[in-house]
Each structure stands twice: as structure tokens, then as C-alpha cells.
C-alpha positions as CSV (number, residue, x, y, z in Angstrom):
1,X,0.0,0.0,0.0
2,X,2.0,3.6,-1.3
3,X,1.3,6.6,0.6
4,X,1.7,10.3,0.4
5,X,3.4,12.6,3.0
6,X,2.3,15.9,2.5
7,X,3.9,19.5,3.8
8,X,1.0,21.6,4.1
9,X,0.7,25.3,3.9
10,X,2.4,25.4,0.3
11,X,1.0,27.9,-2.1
12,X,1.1,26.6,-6.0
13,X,1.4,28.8,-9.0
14,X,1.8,28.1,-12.6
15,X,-0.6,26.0,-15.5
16,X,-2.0,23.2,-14.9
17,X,-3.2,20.6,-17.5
18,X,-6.5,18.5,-16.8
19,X,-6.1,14.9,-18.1
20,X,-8.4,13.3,-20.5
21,X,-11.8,12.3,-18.7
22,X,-11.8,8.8,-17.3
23,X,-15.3,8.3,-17.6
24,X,-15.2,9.0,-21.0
25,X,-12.2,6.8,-22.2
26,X,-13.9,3.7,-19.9
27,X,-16.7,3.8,-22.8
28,X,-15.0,5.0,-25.7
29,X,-12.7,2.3,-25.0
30,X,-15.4,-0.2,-24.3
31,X,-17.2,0.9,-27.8
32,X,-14.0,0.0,-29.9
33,X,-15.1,-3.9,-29.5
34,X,-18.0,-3.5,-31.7
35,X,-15.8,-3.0,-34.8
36,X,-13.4,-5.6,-36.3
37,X,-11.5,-2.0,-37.8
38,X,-9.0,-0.1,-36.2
39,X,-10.5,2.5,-33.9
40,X,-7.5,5.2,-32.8
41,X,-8.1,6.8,-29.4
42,X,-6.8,10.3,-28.6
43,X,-6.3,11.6,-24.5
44,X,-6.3,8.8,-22.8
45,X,-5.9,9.3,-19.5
46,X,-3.0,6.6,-18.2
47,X,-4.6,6.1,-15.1
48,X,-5.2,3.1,-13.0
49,X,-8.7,2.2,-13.8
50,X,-8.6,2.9,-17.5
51,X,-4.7,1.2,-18.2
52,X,-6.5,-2.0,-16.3
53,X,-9.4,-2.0,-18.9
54,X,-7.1,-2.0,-21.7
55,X,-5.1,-5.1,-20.1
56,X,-8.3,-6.8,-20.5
57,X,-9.4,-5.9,-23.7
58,X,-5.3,-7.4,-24.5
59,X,-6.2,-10.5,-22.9
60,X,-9.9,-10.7,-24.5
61,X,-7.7,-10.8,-27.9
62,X,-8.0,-7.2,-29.1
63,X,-5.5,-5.8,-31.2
64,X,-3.8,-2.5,-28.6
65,X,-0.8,-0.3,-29.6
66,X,0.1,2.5,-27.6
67,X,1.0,4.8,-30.7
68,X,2.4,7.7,-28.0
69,X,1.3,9.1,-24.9
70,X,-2.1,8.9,-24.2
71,X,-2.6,7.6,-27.9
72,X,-3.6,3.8,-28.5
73,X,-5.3,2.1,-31.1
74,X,-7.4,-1.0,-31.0
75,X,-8.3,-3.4,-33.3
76,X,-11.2,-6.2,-32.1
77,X,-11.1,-8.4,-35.0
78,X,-9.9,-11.7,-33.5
79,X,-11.6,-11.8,-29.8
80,X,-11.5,-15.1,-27.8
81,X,-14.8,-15.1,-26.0
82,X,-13.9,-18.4,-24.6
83,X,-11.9,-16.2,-22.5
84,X,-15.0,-14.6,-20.8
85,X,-15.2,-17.9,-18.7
86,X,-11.8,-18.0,-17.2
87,X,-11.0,-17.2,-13.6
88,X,-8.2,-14.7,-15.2
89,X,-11.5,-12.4,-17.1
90,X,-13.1,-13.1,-13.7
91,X,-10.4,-11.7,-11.5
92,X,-9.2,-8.9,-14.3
93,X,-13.1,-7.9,-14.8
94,X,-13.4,-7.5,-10.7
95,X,-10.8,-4.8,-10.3
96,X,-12.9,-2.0,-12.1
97,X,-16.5,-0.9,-12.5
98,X,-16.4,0.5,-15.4
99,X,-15.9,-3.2,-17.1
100,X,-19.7,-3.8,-17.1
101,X,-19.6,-2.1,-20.0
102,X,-18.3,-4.5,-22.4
103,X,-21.7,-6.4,-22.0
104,X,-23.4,-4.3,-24.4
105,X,-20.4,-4.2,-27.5
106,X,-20.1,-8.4,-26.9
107,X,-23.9,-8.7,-26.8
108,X,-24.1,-7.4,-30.1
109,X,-21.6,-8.7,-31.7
110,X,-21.3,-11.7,-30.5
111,X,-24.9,-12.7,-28.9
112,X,-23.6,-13.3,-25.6
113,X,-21.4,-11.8,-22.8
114,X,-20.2,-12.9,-19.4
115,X,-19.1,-10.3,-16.0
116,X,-18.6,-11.1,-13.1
117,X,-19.6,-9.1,-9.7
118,X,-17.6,-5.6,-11.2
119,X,-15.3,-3.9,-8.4
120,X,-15.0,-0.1,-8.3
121,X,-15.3,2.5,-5.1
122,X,-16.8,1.4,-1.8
123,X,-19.4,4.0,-1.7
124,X,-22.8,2.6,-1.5
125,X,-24.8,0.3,-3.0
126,X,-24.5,0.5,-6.9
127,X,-26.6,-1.7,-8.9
128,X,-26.5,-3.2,-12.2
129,X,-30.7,-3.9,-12.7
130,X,-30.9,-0.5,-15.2
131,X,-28.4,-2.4,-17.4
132,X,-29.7,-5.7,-17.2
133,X,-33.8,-4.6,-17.5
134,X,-32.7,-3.2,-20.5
135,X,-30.8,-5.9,-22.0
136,X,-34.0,-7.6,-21.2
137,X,-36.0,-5.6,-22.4
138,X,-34.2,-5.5,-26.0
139,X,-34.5,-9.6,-25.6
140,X,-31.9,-10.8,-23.6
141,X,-31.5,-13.6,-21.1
142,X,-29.9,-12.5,-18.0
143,X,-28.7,-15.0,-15.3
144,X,-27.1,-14.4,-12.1
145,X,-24.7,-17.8,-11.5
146,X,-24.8,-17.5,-7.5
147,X,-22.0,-19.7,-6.4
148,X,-19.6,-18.1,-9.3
149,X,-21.1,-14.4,-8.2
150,X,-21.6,-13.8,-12.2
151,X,-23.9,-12.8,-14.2
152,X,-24.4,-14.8,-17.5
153,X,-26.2,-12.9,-20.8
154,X,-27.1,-14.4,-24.0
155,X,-29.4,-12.3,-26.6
156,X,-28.5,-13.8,-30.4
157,X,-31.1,-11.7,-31.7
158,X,-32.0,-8.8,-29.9
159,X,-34.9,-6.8,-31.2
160,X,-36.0,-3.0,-31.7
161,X,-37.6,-1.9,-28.1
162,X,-38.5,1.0,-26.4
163,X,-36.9,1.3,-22.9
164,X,-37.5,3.0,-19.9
165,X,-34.4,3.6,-17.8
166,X,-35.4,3.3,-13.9
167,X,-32.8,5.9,-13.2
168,X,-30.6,8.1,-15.7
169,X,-27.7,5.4,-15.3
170,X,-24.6,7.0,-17.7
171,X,-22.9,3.6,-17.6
172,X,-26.3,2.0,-18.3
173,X,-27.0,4.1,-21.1
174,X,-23.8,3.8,-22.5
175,X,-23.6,-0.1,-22.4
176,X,-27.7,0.1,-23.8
177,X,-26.4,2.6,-26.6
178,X,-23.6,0.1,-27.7
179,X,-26.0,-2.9,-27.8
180,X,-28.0,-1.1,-30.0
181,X,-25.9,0.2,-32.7
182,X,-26.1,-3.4,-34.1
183,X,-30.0,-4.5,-33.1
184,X,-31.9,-4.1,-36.4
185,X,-34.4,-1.6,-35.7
186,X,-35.1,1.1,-33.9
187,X,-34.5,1.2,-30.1
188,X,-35.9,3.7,-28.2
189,X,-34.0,5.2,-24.9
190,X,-36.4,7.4,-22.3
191,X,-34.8,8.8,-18.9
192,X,-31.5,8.2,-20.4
193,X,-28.4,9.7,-19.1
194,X,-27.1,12.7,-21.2
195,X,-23.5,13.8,-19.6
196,X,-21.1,14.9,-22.5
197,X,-19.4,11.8,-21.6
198,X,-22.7,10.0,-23.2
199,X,-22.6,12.6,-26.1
200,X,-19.1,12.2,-27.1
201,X,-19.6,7.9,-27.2
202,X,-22.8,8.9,-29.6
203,X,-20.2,11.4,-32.0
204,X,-17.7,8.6,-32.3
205,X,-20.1,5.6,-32.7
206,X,-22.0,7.9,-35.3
207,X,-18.6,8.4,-37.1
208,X,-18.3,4.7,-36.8
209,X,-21.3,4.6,-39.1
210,X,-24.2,4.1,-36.2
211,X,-27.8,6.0,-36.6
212,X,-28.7,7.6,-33.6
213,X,-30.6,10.9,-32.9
214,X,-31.7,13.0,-30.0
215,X,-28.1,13.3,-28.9
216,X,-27.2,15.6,-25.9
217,X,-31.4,15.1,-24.5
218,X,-32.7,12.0,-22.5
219,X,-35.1,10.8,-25.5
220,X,-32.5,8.6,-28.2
221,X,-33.2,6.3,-30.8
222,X,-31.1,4.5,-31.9
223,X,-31.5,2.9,-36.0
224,X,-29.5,-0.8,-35.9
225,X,-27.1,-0.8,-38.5
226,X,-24.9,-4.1,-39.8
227,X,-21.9,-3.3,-39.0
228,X,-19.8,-0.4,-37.5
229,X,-16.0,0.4,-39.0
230,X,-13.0,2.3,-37.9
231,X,-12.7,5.9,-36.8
232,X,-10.5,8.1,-34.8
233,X,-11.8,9.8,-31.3
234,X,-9.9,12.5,-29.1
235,X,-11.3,12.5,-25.5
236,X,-12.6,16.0,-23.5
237,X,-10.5,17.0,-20.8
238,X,-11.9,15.8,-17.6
239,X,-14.1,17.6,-16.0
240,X,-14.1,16.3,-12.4
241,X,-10.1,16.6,-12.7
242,X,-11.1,20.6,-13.1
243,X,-13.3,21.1,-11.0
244,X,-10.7,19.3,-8.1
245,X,-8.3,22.0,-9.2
246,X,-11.0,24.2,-8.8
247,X,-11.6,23.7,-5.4
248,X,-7.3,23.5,-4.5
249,X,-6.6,26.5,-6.0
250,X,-8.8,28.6,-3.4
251,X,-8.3,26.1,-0.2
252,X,-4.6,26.7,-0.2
253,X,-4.7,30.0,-1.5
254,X,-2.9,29.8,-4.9
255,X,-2.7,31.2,-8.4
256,X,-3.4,28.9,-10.9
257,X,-4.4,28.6,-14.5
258,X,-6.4,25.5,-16.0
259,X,-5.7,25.9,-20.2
260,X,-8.2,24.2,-22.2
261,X,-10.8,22.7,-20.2
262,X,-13.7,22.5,-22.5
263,X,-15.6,25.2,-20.8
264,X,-19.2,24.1,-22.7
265,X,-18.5,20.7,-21.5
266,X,-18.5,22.1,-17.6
267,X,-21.9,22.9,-17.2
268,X,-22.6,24.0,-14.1
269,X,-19.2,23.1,-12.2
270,X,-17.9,27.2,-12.7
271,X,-21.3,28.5,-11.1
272,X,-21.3,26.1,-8.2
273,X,-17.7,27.1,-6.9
274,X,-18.6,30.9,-7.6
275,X,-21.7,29.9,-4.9
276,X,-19.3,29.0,-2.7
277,X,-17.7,32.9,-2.8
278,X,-14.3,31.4,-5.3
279,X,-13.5,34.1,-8.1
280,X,-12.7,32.0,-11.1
281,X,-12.1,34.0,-14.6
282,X,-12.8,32.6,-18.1
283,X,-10.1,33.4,-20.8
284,X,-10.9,32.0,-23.9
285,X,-11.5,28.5,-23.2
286,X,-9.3,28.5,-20.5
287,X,-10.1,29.2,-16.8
288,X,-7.6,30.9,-14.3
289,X,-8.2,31.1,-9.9
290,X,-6.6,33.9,-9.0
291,X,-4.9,33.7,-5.0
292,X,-8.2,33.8,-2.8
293,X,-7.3,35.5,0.8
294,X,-11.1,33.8,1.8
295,X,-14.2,33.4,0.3
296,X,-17.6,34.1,1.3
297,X,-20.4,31.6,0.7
298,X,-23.4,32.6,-0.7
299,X,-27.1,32.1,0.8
300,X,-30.5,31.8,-0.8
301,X,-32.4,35.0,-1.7
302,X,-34.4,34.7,1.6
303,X,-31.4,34.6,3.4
304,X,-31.3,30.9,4.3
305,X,-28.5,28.6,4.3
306,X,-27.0,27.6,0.7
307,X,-27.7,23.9,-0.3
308,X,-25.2,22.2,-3.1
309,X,-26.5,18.8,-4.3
310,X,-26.0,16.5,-6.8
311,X,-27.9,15.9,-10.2
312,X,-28.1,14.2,-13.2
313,X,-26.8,16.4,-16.3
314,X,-26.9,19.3,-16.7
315,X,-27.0,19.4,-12.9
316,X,-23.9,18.8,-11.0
317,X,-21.9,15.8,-10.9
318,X,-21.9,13.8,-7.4
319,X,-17.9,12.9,-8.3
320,X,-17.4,16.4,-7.0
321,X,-19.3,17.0,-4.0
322,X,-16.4,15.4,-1.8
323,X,-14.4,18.4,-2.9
324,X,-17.4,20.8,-2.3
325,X,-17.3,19.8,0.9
326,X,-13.5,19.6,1.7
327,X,-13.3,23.4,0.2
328,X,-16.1,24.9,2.4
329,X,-14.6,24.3,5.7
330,X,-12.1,27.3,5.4
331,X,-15.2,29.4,4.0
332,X,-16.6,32.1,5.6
333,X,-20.6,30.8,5.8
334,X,-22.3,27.8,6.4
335,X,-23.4,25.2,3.3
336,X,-25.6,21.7,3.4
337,X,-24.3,19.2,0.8
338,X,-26.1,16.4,0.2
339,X,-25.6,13.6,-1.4
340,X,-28.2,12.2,-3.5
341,X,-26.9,9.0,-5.1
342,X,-24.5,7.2,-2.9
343,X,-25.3,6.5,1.2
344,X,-21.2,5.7,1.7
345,X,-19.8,8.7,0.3
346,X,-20.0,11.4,3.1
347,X,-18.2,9.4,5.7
348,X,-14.4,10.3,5.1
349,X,-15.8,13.7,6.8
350,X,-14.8,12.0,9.8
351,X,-10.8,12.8,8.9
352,X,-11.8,16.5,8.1
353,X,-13.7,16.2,12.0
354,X,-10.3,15.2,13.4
355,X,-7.9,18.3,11.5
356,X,-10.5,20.6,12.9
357,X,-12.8,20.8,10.7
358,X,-16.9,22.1,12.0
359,X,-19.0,19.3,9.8
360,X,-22.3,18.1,11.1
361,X,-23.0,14.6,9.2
362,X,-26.9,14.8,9.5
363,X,-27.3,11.4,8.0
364,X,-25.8,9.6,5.5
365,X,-26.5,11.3,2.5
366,X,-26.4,15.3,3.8
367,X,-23.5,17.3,6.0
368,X,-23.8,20.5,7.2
369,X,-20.3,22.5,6.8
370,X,-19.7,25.9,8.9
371,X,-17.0,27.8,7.3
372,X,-14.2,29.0,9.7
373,X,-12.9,31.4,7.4
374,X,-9.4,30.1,7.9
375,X,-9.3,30.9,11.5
376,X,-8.5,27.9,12.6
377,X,-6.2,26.5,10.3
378,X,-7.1,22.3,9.7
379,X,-4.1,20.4,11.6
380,X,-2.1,17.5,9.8
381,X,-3.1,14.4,10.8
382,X,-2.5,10.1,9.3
383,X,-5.7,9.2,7.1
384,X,-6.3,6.5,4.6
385,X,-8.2,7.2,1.0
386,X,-11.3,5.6,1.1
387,X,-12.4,6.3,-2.6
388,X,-10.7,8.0,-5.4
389,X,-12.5,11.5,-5.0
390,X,-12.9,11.5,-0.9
391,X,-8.8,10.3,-1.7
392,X,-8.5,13.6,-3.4
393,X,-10.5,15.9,-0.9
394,X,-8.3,14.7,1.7
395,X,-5.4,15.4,-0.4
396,X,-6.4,19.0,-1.0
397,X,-7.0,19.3,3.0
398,X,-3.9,18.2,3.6
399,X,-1.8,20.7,1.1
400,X,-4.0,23.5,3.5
401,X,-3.3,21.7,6.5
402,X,-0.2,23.1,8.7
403,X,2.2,20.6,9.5
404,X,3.0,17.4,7.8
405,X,0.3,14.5,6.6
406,X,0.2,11.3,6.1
407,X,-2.5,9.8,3.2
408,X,-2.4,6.0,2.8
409,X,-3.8,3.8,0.3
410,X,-3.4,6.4,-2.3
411,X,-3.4,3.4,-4.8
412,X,-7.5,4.7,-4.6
413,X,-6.5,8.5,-6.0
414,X,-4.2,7.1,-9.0
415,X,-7.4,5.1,-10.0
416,X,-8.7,8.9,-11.1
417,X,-6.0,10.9,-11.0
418,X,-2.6,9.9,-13.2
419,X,0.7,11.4,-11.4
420,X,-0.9,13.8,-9.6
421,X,1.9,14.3,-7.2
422,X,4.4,15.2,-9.8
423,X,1.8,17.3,-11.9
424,X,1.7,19.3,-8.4
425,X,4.6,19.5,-7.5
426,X,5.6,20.9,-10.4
427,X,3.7,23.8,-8.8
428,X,5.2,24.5,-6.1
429,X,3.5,21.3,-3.7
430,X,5.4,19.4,-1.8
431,X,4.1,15.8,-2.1
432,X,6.4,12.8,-1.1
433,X,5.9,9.2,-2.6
434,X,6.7,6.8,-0.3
């Protein structure tokens, strides 16, 4: 298990470059198995998660060349799906969530897929039934094997549907998408999920040669076609990467300039930190925090407390609440975050509790943070990353923190976040490896 000792108290200055967006490249590299042509990928974060899915797709027979950094192209023309029932796919397919979504590309192609239990963060109870109720729904067989803790699809001819999605699932939509580029008619998505990371898997699988309209609403239909080709794809910088800057740029009171971030692909990300009183200035389609001495959060019109709360797109994304709520405690104001989708997420407030910070947990799903305006400056303490964004809140406490700080299992933060040390230290941090 690696840790991080951090010297708190640093102030960084300089640019800083988000990475390509994980979430993204999980389905955009997911989508190049439902073509036998070469499909180049551009931005590629080289992250834990995402270098782990590409080890799998290698082992699942698919053609992968790393053509420079963060280029690869992949190549699915010879897959071995007897693979898919060895305890190597099972223990490989465990490690990350995002693998579920190979379901829908094999499904397609090949009539049947195989996953086992998928791993990911500890941070509530995440179920697979939108995925699977739609796989059913477009004439599937699902079957959960008990003993093996897998589940086991077949489908060799799904057909045209119209599905309702029980929640606005972006990995559910994504792996419902992918199935059915290849079903021959028209499938019909309602309540589905429509994050950029959504749109930009509909622009390459349309340049791929799908049929799908209503992209960038939750109402798509999808037109089966025969087969899909080649294409080349360059991935949007990641969004929850800049909005973590965000939020440690005003904590630790530095300078700091985020170049090409996308800014239509933010939504509401700038708005929410201006609500919490943090100046941010657009440039182009660049974004630059200027050194914040404090920041005053805002209230409601009537004067009562401000609440920040997770939504599906174009609200705000609950990857980022953890660092909402890390940022607040040297605020001047009070703020309620609350947590919507996950009931495990909110409890790493218990390390902020112990270097000082005032947090009520009200429940699982809500806190209550009162700002001390950097008063009382949050001590250094020993923690341990729970999840990669509570492992990243913690980080940014820490670089505010006075004194030095000890983060373990930060295995957890380079699942999301590739070399983040150097990256900041290259700043002016002072982050040690050990």
C-alpha cells in the first residue's frame, strides 16, 4: 500500500493541464469492441482504472498499440470469447467498474457476454438492474450464477424496443447505446443519461457509421445498422479533474491557470464554486483562480443557508461534492451538501472532524459545513483514502493543512488521477511518494 506525506501550507502557482476524462475513455474504450477495424483513441488518461481495462481488452484478444502518450489504437477483429469464462476475465473484470460495460459491444456482436460481480469504489450500494432490465428488455437472457457471483447474458437476436431507464444510469446508457448500434431496428431510450461523456460515445459511434438521434437530451433512438468500421476519437478533458483543481486552487490559497478545459462541456461546475464565494475568470477556453485570501459563501435569496446537491446532467456531478465539501470548511458561511446518489460517500468527513474541521454529518446522504474562514487553520493528521474523490478531498485538506500528513492507500486516488503528485509538485506542492 504507497502513501503520500504531505507539507501543508504550500502555495502553488503556474498551469496546470486537466487529463483526458476517465469516464469517457472507460466507454470509448469499451465501444472500440463493436468493430473488427482499427479505432485510434486520442487523450487517454494513463490512469489506473482505465490502463486495467485495456489489459483486459489485450487478454480478450483485441488488437492494442500504444501509438504515443495517451494515444492507443485498438483493433477487435480476433476476440476469444472463450476467454470470458476464465477465472483470469473473472479476477481482471473485478478490479474495475467500469468493465460492465463490455456487455453491451459483446452482446451485439457476439450474442452473448459474461461479468462477473464488477469492483469499483466502496461507496454505496450501486446496482446493475438499469443495465440488465434493458438488456432484457431489448430480448436478452440475464442470469445471475450464484456460487460463481456472475452474471451470465445471452441475446442472439435482440430486437428493436422502447426502454424505460429506472434511473438516468450514464454507464447503463452507455452499455444500452452500444448494444444497440447493431439490433436491427429502432430502439428507443427514455430517462437516459445525457453527460457529455454520453454525447461524445454517440459522436464517435455515429462516425463509426451508427444512426442515432436526440443526442445531448434523455429521449434517443437508436437505427440498428450491420456493422460499425474504424474511426478516430480525441477525449474531453476531464471535468471532475477541473473542478478538483478548482476547489485547491482557493483552499490553499494559490494562483493557478487550467488551459483548455472545455468550458461548454462544464456545465454548471464554474457557477457552483462561484456559490461557494471562489473568483474564477474565463479566458478563452481557459479558466484561471486567482490567489483567494477567503471566500464568502453565498445564501438563498431569503437569506437561508445555501444547499449544493447532486444531479443528473446538466445538474452537478456527485464525483465532485467530496471536494465541495473539503473546500467549504475554510469558507466564511455555512453550506448543506447532500448527497443524493450514494449512502457511503459522506463518511471520510470523519478525517476533516479530526484536523479541525466544523462538519455536522446529518445522515448519511447530507452534512452541514460551517466555514471557519481560515481561523483555525485544519491540523495535519494520518488518514487513509477511502475512494478515489474522498482520496482527493483529503489530499487537498492536507496541502491547506499546517504541518505534515500522512495519506495511505493512495493506490485509490491514482485510479482517477494519473501522477498527480508530480503534476503538483511541479507547482510549487510538496508531495512525497513513499
Amino acid at each position: 500500500m504507497a502513501t503520500f506525506e504531505i507539507q501543508g501550507g504550500t502555495k502553488l502557482s503556474g498551469v496546470l493541464q486537466a487529463q483526458g476524462a476517465k469516464n469517457e475513455a472507460l466507454q470509448i474504450i469499451c465501444a472500440s469492441l463493436l468493430s473488427d477495424e482499427k479505432v485510434t483513441i486520442h487523450n487517454i488518461p494513463e490512469i489506473r482504472d482505465v490502463l486495467n481495462l485495456i489489459e483486459l481488452l489485450q487478454h480478450m484478444g483485441s488488437d492494442v498499440k500504444k501509438l504515443g502518450t495517451g494515444s492507443w489504437s485498438f483493433k477487435a477483429d480476433s476476440l476469444d470469447i472463450d476467454y470470458l469464462h476464465t477465472p483470469e476475465f473473472s479476477e481482471q473484470a473485478t478490479r474495475l467498474r467500469g468493465s460492465v460495460m463490455i456487455i453491451g459491444p459483446l452482446l451485439a456482436r457476439f450474442g452473448e457476454a459474461v461479468m462477473p460481480q464488477p469492483g469499483g469504489d466502496k461507496i454505496g450500494r450501486r446496482r446493475l438492474d438499469t443495465h440488465f432490465n434493458g438488456f432484457i428488455g431489448m430480448g436478452a437472457e440475464v442470469n445471475f450464477i450464484h456460487e460463481k457471483s456472475f452474471f451470465h447474458i445471452k441475446g442472439k437476436k435482440l430486437k428493436e424496443s422502447r426502454i424505460l431507464l429506472d434511473e438516468a444510469s450514464v454507464t447503463g446508457t452507455a452499455n444500452l447505446i452500444m448494444a444497440a448500434t447493431l439490433t436491427q431496428g429502432k430502439t428507443v431510450l427514455y430517462n437516459a443519461a445525457c453527460e457529455p461523456y454520453v454525447q461524445q460515445l454517440c459522436k464517435m459511434l455515429i462516425s463509426m457509421g451508427a444512426s442515432i438521434k436526440g443526442i445531448g437530451s434523455n429521449l434517443l433512438e437508436i437505427e440498428g445498422v450491420n456493422s460499425l468500421g474504424g474511426t478516430e476519437h480525441r477525449i474531453l478533458p476531464d471535468m471532475i479533474e477541473v473542478g478538483s483543481f478548482i476547489g485547491m486552487a482557493a483552499m490553499t490559497g494559490s494562483s493557478i491557470t487550467l488551459p483548455s478545459v472545455s468550458i461548454e462541456n462544464l456545465g454548471i461546475i464554474p457557477k457552483s464554486f462561484m456559490q461557494l464565494g471562489i473568483e474564477i475568470q474565463q479566458i478563452g477556453d481557459d479558466l484561471f483562480i486567482p490567489e483567494h485570501d477567503n471566500y464568502t459563501i453565498n445564501s438563498f435569496m431569503d437569506g437561508s443557508i445555501l444547499t449544493i446537491a447532486d444531479a443528473p446532467w446538466p445538474g452537478l456531478t456527485p464525483d465532485l461534492l467530496s471536494v465541495f465539501l473539503v473546500v467549504a470548511t475554510q469558507a466564511k458561511g455555512s453550506v448543506l451538501i447532500h448527497q443524493k446518489m450514494f449512502e457511503s460517500r459522506l463518511f471520510f468527513v470523519d478525517k476533516l472532524i479530526d484536523m479541525g474541521a466544523q462538519i455536522i454529518l446529518c445522515d448519511p446522504h447530507r452534512a452541514t459545513v460551517i466555514g471557519l474562514n481560515r481561523q483555525f487553520p485544519l491540523r495535519a493528521t494520518t488518514m487513509t483514502s477511502p475512494d478515489i474523490r474522498a482520496g482527493v478531498a483529503l489530499l487537498i485538506a492536507a496541502m491547506c493543512a499546517e504541518g505534515t500528513s500522512i495519506i495511505h492507500n493512495i493506490e485509490q486516488i491514482d485510479r482517477g488521477y494519473q501522477n498527480i503528485d508530480q503534476r503538483l509538485n511541479a507547482l510549487g506542492a510538496q508531495i512525497k511518494r513513499l
